[in-house]
C-alpha positions as CSV (number, residue, x, y, z in Angstrom):
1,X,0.0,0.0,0.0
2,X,1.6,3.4,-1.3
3,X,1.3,6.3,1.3
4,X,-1.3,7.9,-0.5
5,X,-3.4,4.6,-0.6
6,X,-3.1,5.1,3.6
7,X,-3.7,8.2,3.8
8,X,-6.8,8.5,2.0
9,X,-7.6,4.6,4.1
10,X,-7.5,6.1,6.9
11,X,-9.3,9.1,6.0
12,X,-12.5,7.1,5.1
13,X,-12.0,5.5,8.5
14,X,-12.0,8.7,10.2
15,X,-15.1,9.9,8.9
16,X,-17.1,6.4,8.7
17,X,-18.8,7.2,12.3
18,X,-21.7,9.4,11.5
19,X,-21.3,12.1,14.3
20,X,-18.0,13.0,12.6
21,X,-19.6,14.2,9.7
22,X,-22.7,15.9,11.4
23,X,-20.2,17.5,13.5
24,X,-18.0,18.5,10.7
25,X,-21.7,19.6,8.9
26,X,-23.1,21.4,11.9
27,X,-19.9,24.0,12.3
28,X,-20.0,24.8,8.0
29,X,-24.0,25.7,9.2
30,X,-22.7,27.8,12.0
31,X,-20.9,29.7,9.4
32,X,-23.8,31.4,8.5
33,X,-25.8,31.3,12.1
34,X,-24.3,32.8,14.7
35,X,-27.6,33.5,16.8
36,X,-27.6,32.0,20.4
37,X,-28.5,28.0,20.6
38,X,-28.0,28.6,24.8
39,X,-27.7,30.9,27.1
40,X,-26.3,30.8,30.8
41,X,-25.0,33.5,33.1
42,X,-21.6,33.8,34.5
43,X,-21.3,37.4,34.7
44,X,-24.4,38.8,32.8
45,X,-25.9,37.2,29.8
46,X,-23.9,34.9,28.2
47,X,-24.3,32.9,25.5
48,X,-22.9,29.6,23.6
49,X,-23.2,29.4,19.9
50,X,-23.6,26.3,17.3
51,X,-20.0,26.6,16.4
52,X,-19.1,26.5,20.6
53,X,-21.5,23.5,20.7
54,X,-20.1,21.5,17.3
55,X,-16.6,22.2,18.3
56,X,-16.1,19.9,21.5
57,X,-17.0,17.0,19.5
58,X,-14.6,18.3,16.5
59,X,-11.8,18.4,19.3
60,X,-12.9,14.7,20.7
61,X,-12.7,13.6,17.1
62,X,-8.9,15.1,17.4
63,X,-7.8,13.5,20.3
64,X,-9.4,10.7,18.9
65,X,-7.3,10.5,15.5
66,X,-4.5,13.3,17.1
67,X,-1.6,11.1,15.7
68,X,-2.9,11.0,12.0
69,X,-4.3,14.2,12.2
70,X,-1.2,16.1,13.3
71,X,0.7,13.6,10.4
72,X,-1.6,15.1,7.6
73,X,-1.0,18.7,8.8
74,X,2.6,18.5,8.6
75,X,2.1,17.3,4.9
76,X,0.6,20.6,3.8
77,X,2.5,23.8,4.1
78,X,-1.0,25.7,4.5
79,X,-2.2,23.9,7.3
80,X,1.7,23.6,8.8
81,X,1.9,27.3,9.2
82,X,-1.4,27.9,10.6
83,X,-1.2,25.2,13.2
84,X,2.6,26.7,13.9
85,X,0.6,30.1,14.6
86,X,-2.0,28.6,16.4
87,X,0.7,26.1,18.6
88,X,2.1,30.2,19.2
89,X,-0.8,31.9,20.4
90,X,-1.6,29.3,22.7
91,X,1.8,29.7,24.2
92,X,1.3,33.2,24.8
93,X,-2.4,33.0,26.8
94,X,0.2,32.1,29.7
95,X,0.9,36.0,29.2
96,X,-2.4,36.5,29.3
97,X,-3.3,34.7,32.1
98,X,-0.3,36.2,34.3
99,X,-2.0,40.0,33.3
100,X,-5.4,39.1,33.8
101,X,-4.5,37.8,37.6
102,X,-2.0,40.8,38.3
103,X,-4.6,43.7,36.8
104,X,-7.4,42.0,38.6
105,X,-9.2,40.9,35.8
106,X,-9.5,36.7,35.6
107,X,-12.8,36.8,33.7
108,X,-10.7,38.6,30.5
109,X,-8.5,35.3,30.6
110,X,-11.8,33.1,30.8
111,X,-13.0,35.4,27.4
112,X,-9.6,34.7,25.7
113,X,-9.7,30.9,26.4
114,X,-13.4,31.2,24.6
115,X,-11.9,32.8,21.6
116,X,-8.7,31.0,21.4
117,X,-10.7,27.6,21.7
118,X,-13.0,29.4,18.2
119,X,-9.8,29.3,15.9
120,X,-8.5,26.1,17.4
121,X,-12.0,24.6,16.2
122,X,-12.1,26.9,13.2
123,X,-9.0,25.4,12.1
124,X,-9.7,21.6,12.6
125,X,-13.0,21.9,11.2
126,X,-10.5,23.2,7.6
127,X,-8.2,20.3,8.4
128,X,-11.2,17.7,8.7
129,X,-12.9,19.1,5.5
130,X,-9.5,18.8,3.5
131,X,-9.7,15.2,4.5
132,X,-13.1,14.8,3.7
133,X,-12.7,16.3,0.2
134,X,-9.6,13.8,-1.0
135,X,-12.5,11.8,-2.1
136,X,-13.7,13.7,-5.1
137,X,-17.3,12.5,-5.1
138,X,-17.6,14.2,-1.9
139,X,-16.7,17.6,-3.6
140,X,-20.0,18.3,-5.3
141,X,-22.0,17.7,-2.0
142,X,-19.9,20.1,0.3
143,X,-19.5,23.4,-2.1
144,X,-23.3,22.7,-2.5
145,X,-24.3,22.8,0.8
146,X,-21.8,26.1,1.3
147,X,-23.4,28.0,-1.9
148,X,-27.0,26.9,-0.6
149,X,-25.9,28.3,2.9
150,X,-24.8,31.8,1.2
151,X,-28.0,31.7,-0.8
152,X,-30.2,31.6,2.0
153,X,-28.5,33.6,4.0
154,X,-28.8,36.9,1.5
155,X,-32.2,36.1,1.1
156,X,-33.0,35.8,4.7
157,X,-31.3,39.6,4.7
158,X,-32.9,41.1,1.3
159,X,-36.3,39.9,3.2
160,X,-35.2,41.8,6.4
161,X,-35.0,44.8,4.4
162,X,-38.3,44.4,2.5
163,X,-39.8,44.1,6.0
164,X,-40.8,40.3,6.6
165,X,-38.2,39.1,8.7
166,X,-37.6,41.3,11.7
167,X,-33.9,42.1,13.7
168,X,-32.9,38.4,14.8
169,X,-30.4,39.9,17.4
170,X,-31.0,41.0,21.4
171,X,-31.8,44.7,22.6
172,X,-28.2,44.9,23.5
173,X,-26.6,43.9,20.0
174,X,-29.3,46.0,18.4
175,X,-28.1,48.9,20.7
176,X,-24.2,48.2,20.2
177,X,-24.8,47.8,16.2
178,X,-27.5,50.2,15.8
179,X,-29.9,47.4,14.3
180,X,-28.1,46.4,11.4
181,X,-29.9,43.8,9.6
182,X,-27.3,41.2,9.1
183,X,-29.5,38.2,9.1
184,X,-28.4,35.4,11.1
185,X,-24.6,36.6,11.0
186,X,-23.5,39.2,13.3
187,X,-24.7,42.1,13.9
188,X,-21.0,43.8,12.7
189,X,-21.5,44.6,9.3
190,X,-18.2,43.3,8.9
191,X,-19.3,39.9,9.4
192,X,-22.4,40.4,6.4
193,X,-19.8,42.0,4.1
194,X,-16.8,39.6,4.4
195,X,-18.7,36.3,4.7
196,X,-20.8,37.5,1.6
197,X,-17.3,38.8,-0.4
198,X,-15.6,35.1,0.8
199,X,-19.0,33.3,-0.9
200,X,-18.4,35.4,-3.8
201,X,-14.9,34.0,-4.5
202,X,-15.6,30.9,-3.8
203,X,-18.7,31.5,-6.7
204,X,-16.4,33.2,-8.7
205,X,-13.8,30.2,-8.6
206,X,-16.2,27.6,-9.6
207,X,-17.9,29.8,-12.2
208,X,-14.7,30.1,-14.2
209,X,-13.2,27.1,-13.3
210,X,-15.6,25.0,-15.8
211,X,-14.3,21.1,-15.2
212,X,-16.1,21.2,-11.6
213,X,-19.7,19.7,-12.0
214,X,-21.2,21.8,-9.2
215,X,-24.9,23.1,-10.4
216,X,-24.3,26.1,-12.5
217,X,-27.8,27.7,-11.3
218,X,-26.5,27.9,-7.8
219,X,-22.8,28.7,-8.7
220,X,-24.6,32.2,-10.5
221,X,-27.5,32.5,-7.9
222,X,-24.7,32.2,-5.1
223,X,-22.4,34.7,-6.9
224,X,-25.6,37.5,-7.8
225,X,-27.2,37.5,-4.1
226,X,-23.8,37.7,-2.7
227,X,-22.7,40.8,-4.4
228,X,-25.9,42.1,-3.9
229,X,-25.9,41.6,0.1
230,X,-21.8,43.1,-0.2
231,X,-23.5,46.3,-1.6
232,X,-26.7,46.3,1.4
233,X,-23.8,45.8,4.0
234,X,-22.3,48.5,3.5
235,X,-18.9,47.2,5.2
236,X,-16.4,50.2,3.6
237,X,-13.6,47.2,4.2
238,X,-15.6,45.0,2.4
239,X,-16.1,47.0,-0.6
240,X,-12.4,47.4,-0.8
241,X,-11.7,44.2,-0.5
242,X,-14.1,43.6,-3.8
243,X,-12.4,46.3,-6.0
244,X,-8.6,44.3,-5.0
245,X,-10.0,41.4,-6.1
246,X,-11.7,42.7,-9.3
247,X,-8.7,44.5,-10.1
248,X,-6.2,41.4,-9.7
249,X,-8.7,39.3,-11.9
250,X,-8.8,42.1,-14.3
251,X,-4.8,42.5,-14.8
252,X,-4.0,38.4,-14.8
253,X,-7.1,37.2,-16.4
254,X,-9.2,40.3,-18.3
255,X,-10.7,37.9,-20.6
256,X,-11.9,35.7,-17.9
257,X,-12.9,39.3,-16.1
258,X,-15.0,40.3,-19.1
259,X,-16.5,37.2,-19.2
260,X,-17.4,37.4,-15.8
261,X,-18.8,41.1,-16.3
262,X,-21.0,40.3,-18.9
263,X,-23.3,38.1,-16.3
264,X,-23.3,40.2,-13.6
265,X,-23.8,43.1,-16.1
266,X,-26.6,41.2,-17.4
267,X,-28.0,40.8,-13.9
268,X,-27.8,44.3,-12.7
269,X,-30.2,45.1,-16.1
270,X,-32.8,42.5,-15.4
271,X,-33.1,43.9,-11.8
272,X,-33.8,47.7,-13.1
273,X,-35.7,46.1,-15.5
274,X,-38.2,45.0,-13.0
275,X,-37.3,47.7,-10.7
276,X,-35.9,45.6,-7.9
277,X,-36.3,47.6,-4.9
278,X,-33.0,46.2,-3.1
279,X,-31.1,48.1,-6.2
280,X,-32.3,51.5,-4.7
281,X,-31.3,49.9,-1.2
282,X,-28.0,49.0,-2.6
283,X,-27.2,53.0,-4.4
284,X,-28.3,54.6,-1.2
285,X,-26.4,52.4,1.2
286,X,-23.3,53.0,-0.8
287,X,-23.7,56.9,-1.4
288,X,-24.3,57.2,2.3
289,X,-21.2,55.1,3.4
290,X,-19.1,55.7,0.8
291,X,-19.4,59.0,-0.9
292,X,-21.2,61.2,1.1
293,X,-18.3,60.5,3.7
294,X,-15.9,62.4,1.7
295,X,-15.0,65.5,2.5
296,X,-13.8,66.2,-1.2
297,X,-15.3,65.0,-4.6
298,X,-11.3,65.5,-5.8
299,X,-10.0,62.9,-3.3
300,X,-12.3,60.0,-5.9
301,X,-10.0,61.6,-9.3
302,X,-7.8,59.1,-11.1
303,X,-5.0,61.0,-11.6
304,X,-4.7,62.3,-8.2
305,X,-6.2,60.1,-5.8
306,X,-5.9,61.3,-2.1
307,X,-5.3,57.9,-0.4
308,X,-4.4,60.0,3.0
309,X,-8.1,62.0,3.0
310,X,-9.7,58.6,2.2
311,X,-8.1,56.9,4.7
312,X,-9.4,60.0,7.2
313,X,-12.8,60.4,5.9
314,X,-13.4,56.7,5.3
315,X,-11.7,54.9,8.0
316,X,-13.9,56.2,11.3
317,X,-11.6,57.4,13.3
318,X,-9.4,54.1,12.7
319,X,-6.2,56.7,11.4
320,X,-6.4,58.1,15.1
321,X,-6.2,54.4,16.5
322,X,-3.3,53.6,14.5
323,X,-1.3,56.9,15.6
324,X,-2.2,55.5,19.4
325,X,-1.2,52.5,19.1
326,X,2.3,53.1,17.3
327,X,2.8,55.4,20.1
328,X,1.8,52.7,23.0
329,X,3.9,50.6,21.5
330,X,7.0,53.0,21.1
331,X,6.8,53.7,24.7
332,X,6.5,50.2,25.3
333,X,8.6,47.8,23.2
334,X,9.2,44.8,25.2
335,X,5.9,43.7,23.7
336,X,7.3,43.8,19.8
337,X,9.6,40.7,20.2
338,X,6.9,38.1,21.7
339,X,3.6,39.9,22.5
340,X,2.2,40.4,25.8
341,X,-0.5,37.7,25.2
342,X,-2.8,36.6,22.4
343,X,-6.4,38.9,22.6
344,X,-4.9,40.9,25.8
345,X,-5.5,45.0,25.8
346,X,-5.4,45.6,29.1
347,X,-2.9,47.9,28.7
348,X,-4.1,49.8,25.2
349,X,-7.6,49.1,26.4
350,X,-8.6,48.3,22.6
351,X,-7.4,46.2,19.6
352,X,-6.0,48.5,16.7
353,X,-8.8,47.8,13.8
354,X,-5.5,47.3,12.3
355,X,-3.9,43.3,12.4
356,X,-0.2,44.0,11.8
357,X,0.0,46.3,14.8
358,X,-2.8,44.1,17.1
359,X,-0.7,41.0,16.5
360,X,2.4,43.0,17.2
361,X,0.8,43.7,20.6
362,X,-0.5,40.5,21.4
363,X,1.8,37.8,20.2
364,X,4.3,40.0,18.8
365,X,6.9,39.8,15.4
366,X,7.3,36.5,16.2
367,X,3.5,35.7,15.9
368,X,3.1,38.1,12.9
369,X,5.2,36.6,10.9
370,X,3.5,33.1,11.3
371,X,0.4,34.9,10.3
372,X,2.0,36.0,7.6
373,X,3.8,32.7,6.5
374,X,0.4,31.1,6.5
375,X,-1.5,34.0,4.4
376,X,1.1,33.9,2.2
377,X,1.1,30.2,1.7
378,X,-1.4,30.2,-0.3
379,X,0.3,32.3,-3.4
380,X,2.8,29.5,-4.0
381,X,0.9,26.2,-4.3
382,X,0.8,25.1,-7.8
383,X,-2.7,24.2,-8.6
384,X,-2.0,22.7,-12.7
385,X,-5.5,22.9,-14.6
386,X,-7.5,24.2,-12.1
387,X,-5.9,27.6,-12.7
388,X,-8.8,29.4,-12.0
389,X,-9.7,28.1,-8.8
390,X,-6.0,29.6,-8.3
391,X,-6.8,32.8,-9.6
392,X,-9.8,33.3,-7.1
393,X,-7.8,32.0,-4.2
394,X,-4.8,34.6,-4.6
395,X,-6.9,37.4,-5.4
396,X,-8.8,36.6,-2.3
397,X,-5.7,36.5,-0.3
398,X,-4.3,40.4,-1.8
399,X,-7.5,41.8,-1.2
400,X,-7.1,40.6,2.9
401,X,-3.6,41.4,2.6
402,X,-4.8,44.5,2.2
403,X,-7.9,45.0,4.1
404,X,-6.5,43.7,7.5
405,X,-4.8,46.6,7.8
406,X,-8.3,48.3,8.2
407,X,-9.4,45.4,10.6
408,X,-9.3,42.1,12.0
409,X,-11.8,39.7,9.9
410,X,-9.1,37.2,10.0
411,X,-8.4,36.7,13.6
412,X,-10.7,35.4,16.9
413,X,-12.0,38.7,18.0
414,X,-15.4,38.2,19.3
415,X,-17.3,40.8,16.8
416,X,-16.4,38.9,13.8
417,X,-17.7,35.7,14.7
418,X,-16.6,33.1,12.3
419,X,-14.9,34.9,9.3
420,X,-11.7,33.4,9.8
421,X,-13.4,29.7,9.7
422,X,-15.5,30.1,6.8
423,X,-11.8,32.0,5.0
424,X,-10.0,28.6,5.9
425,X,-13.0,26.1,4.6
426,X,-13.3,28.1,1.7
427,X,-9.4,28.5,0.9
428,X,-9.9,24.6,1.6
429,X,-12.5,24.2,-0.7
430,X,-10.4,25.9,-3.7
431,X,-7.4,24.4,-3.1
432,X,-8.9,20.1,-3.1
433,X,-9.7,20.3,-6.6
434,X,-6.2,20.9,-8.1
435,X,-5.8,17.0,-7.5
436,X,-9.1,16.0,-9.3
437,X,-7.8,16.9,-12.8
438,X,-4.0,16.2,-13.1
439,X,-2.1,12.4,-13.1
440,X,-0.9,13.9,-9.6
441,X,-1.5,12.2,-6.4
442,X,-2.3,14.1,-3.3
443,X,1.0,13.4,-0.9
């Protein structure tokens, strides 16, 4: 038996009990639900999630299988360097911990163990779904369920808007988030725009990539209602992180970009043709987030864009966190080597909306450039005639290059929820099929 023959043996064997796969199945649905499943009180309301519930039995299902599990990771540079960052910032909650005691504050260690133990599950589900998938016939059924997911998710949000489905969250996330209707995501508009811009890559992939027999009527109804709901959320990050990724497919693929232009083009004239009342929705939420926030129409001129004034008028107040923080940490640089603790602020008393410099704080240029290692992984695997699954992939990956400087989508911050696992199972999802098509074996 050759070592892929065991590999993909023991694979099947791993996922023969049926828990493993509704476990697997029930953290891709909590992707797109991240309402309350129960609540309890430790201090206030508190409240456990699908994902929280799903991912004990995904970490049984490890300790289970820990030895082949940890084998397979170390075969795959994009799962090595995210379990090396992960290994890393688990190290670091001992910081944590020692701050949290000292500064009189134990619950904020309890709260980082709760999001350290979302990207540890977050990751594992990826690892288990890349298992899952070496079996191509199991290919069709998962990016179906994650396209049907999307789908119903927009919808749930376009009826919000037209009235029929009320706010889904509590008086306090309503307060907090000002009643953003976000479905049954969070209540962040990050968390509507990004998951909605990561189903639209994932649409765009499989719509150009034409060997993969997924249904072709919910490839294009998953990548219409997903741009759609990026233009209601009116995440600013989000729409930048759209106009990366068009541009990248636009300068390495521009007849594949036209091609893709002519359906959504055709789209957009169908819906004024029947006067589609989200259109409107979509105009004003962009003029009022977008261009109404500019102090100057020059600052939009090609030839002489201001990216400084943008940044200022665009970024809320997110320039004036960045100057803070670069000051806190000048004045305090014994945290750039190693961090002072992965999700610890107690002494900046808020994250940066910025990941280079919150990383830098928290687990420091040691954990940054692990993060880093595994973004960039990504860019370098050789993906043969599935080209355009590659193209989607890396222009996915620029456009949070990018936009992580304006945030953290991509990290275990409580207000955005699962991002960073639905990234990884997508990124998963269009890496598996560069084996399908080739003589190549998956090592």
């Amino acid at each position: 038996m050759t070592k892929t023959e065991h590999i993909n043996k023991q694979c099947k064997l791993l996922f023969k009990p049926l828990y493993v796969r509704l476990a697997v199945l029930a953290m891709i649905i909590s992707y797109f639900y991240n309402l309350p499943v129960v609540k309890y009180s430790v201090k206030g309301d508190n409240e456990l999630r699908l994902f929280d519930l799903a991912g004990f039995v995904i970490l049984f299902v490890l300790y289970n299988n820990s030895g082949f599990v940890l084998y397979y990771i170390r075969a795959k540079t994009y799962l090595k360097t995210f379990n090396t960052f992960v290994m890393w910032c688990g190290f670091t909650l001992i910081f944590t911990a020692l701050f949290s005691v000292f500064m009189g504050r134990p619950l904020w260690f309890i709260k980082s163990v709760l999001y350290y133990y979302h990207m540890v599950v977050f990751f594992y589900t990826g690892v288990f779904v890349a298992m899952y998938l070496r079996e191509r016939s199991n290919y069709k059924v998962v990016a179906s369920i994650v396209l049907i997911l999307s789908i119903v998710e927009a919808v749930v949000v376009f009826l919000q808007y037209s009235g029929y489905i009320p706010f889904l969250w509590n008086s306090v996330y309503e307060a907090a988030y000002g009643g953003f209707l976000s479905g049954a995501l969070g209540p962040n508009k990050i968390c509507l725009g990004m998951t909605m811009f990561i189903s639209f890559v994932f649409s765009v992939g499989l719509f150009l990539q034409k060997q993969l027999k997924v249904n072709k009527i919910l490839i294009i109804a998953s990548l219409l209602t997903s741009l759609a709901t990026i233009g209601i959320s009116g995440s600013r990050t989000t729409y930048l992180a759209l106009l990366i990724f068009a541009c990248y497919i636009f300068v390495m693929k521009t007849r594949k970009f036209l091609a893709l232009s002519v359906v959504l083009s055709l789209a957009i004239i169908v819906a004024f043709f029947f006067n589609l009342e989200f259109i409107e929705t979509i105009s004003n939420t962009i003029e009022g987030r977008v261009i109404n926030k500019v102090s100057s129409p020059d600052a939009f001129k090609a030839q002489n864009i201001d990216v400084g004034q943008l940044y200022e008028d665009l970024g809320a107040g997110r320039d004036k966190i960045v100057v803070m923080y670069l000051k806190y940490i000048a004045n305090n640089p014994y945290v750039i080597p190693i961090g002072i603790g992965v999700n610890n602020r107690l002494l900046v008393t808020s994250s940066a909306h910025n990941i280079y410099l919150s990383l830098i704080n928290e687990v420091g240029l040691v954990g940054l450039y692990f993060y880093l290692k595994w973004l960039t992984s990504f860019l370098y695997l050789k993906f043969g005639k599935v080209s355009s699954l590659k193209l989607a992939l890396s222009g996915m990956v620029f456009a949070m290059l990018v936009t992580l400087y304006f945030g953290e989508h991509l990290y275990l911050y409580r207000s955005v929820f699962t991002i960073l696992g639905y990234f990884i199972l997508v990124t998963i999802l269009l890496i598996a099929p560069r084996y399908y098509f080739t003589n190549a074996k998956p090592k």
